[in-house]
C-alpha positions as a Markdown table, in Angstrom:
| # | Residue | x | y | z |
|---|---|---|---|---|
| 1 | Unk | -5.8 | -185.9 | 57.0 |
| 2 | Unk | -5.3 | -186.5 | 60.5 |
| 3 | Unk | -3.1 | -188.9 | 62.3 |
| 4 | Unk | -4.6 | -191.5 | 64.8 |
| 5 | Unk | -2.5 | -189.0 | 67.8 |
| 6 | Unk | -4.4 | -185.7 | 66.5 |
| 7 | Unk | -7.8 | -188.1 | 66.7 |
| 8 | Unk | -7.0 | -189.8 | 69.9 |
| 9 | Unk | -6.9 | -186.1 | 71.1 |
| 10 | Unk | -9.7 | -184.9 | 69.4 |
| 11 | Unk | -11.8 | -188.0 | 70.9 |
| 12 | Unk | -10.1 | -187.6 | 74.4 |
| 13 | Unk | -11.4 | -183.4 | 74.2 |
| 14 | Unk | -15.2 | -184.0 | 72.7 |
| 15 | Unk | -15.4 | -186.8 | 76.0 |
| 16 | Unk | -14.1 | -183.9 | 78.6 |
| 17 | Unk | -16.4 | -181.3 | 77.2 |
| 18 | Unk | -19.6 | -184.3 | 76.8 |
| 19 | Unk | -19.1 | -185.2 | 80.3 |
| 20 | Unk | -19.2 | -181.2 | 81.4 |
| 21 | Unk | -22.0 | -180.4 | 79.1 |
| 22 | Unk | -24.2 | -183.7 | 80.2 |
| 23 | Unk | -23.8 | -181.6 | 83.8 |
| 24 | Unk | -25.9 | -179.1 | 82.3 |
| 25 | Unk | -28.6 | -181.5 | 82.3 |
| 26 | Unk | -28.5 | -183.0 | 85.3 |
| 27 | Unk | -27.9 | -180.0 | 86.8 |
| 28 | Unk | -31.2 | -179.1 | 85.7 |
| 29 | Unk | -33.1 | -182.1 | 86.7 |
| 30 | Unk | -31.6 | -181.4 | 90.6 |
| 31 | Unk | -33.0 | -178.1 | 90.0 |
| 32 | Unk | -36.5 | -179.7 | 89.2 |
| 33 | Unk | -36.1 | -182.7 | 91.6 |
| 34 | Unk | -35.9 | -180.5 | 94.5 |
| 35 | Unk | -39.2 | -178.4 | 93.0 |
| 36 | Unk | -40.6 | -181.3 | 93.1 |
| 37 | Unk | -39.6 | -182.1 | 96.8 |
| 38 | Unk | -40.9 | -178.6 | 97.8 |
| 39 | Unk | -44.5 | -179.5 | 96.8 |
| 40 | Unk | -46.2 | -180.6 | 99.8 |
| 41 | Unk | -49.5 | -182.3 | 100.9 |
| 42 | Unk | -52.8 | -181.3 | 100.2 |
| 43 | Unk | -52.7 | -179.9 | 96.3 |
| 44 | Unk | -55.0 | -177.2 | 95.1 |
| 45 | Unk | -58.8 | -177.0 | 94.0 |
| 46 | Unk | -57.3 | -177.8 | 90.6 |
| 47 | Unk | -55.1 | -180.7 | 91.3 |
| 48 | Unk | -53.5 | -183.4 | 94.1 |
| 49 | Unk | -50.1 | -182.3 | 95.0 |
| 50 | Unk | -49.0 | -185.6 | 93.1 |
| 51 | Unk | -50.5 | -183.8 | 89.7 |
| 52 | Unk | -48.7 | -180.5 | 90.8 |
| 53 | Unk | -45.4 | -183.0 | 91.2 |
| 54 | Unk | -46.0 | -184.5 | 88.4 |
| 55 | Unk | -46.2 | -181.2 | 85.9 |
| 56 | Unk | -43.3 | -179.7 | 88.0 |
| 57 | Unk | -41.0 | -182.5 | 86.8 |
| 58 | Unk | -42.5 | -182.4 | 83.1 |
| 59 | Unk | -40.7 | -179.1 | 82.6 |
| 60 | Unk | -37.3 | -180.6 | 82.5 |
| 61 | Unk | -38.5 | -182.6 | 79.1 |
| 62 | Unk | -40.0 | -179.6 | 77.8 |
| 63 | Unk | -38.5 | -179.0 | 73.8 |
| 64 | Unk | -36.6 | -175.7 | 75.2 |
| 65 | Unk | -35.2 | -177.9 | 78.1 |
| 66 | Unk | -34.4 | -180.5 | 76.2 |
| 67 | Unk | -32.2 | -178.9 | 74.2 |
| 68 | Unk | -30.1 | -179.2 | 77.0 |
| 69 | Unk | -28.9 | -182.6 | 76.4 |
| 70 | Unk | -28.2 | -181.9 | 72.8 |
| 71 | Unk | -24.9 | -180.7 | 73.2 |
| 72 | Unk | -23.4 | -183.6 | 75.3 |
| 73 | Unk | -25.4 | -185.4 | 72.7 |
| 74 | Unk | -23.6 | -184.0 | 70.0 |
| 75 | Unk | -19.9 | -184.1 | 71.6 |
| 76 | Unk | -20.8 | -187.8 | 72.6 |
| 77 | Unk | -21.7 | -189.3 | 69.5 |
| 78 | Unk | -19.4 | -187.5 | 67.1 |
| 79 | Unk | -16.3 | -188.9 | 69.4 |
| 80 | Unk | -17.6 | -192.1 | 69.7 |
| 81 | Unk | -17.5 | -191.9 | 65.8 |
| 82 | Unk | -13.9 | -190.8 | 65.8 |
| 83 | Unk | -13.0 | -193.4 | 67.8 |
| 84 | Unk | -14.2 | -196.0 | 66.4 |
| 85 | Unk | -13.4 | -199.3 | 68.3 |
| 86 | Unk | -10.7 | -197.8 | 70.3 |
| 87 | Unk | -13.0 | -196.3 | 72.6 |
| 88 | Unk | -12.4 | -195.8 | 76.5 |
| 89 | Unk | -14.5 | -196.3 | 79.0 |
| 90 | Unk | -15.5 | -193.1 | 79.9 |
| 91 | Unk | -16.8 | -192.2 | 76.3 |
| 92 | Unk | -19.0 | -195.6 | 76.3 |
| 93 | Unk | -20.5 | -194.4 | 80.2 |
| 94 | Unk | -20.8 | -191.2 | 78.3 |
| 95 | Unk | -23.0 | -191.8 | 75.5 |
| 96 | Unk | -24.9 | -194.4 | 77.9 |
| 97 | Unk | -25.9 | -191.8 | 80.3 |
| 98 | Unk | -26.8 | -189.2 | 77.2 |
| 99 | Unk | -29.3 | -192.4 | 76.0 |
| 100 | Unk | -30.5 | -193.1 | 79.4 |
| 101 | Unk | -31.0 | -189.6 | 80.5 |
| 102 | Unk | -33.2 | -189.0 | 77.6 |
| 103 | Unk | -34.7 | -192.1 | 78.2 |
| 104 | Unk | -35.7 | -190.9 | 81.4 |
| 105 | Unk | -37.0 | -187.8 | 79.8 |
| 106 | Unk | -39.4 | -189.5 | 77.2 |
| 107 | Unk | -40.8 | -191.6 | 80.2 |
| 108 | Unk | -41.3 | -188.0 | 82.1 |
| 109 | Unk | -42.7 | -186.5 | 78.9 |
| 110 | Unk | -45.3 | -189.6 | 78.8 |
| 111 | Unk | -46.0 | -189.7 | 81.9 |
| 112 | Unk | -46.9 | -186.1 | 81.8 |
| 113 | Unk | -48.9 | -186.5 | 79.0 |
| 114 | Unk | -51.4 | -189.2 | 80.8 |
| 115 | Unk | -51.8 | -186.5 | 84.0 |
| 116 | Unk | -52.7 | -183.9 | 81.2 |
| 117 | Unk | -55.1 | -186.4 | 79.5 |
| 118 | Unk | -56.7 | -187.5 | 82.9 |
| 119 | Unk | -57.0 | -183.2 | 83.8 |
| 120 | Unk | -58.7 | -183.2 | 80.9 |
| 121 | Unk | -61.3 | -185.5 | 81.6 |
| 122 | Unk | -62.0 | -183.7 | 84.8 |
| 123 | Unk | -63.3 | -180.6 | 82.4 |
| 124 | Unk | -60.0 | -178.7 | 82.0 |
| 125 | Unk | -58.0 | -178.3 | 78.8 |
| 126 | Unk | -54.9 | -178.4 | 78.3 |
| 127 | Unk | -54.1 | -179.4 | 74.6 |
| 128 | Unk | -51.1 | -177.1 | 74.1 |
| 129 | Unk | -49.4 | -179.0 | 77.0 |
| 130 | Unk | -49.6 | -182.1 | 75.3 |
| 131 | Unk | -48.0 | -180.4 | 72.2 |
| 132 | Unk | -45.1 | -179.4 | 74.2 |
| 133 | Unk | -44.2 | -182.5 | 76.0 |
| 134 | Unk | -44.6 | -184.5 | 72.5 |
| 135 | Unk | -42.0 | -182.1 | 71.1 |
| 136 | Unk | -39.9 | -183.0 | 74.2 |
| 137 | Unk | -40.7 | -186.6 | 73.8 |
| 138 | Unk | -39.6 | -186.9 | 70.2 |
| 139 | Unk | -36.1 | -185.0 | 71.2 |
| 140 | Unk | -35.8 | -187.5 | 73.6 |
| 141 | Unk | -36.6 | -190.6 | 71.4 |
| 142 | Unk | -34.4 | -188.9 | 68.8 |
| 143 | Unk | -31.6 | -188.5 | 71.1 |
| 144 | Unk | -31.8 | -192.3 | 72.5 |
| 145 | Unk | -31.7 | -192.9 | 69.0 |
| 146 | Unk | -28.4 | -191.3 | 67.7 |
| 147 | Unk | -26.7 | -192.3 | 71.0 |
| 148 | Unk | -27.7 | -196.3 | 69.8 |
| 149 | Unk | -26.8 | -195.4 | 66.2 |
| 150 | Unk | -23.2 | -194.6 | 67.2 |
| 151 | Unk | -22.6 | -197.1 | 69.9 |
| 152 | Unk | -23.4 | -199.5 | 67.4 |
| 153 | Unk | -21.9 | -197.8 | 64.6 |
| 154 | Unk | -18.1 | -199.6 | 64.8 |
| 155 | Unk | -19.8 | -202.6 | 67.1 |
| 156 | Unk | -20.1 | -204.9 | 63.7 |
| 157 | Unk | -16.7 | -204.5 | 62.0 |
């Protein structure tokens, strides 16, 4: 059995580590963002440079990629189940940026999808890219869903 101090430190430790493993992420969406930036004008024979953007930015929600998030996921929502009520402020910011930067992913991962779907219509196929970005889309959606599990978890007692 643990005393509240030993948890308190145990909380205060899974939030330090969260916040330095949700960099991981977002250092990898800089990386991406600034691919992204690179692309200029004019596209290809095969697609606008908005379509090139567009599947440049879809790699970051990629099921690999997205595994990413899953340890700050992890860290975030087993502290905030530790602590209960007695939660600080940076754990709560914590396990709303995990949500919302998975959220931002599934939107990616749908958007994505839609540019693959309107490819395809053009005469190319690209079915196993729609397979990937679903498997990064339900990470996503099953990350956002833990995160609201746990904030919620203590929030009717």
């Amino acid at each position: 059995m643990t005393t509240n101090a030993e948890r308190s430190a145990i909380v205060r430790s899974l939030t330090i580590a969260g916040w330095f493993l949700v960099g991981g992420s977002i250092g990898l969406i800089a990386f991406q963002l600034n691919r992204v930036r690179s692309i200029s004008g004019g596209g290809t024979a095969f697609s606008t440079a908005w379509e090139q953007r567009i599947e440049v930015l879809s790699f970051v929600m990629l099921p690999p990629n997205m595994m990413v998030l899953v340890p700050a996921a992890t860290a975030a929502v087993a502290a905030t189940w530790l602590a209960g009520k007695d939660r600080e402020v940076w754990l709560v910011t914590l396990v709303r940026l995990v949500a919302t930067v998975a959220g931002a992913m599934f939107v990616i991962g749908l958007i994505a999808i839609v540019n693959i779907f309107q490819r395809d219509a053009a005469g190319q196929r690209d079915i196993e890219g729609v397979y990937l970005r679903l498997g990064g889309v339900s990470m996503a959606v099953g990350i956002v869903i833990l995160c609201w599990a746990a904030e919620r978890f203590h929030s009717r007692d």
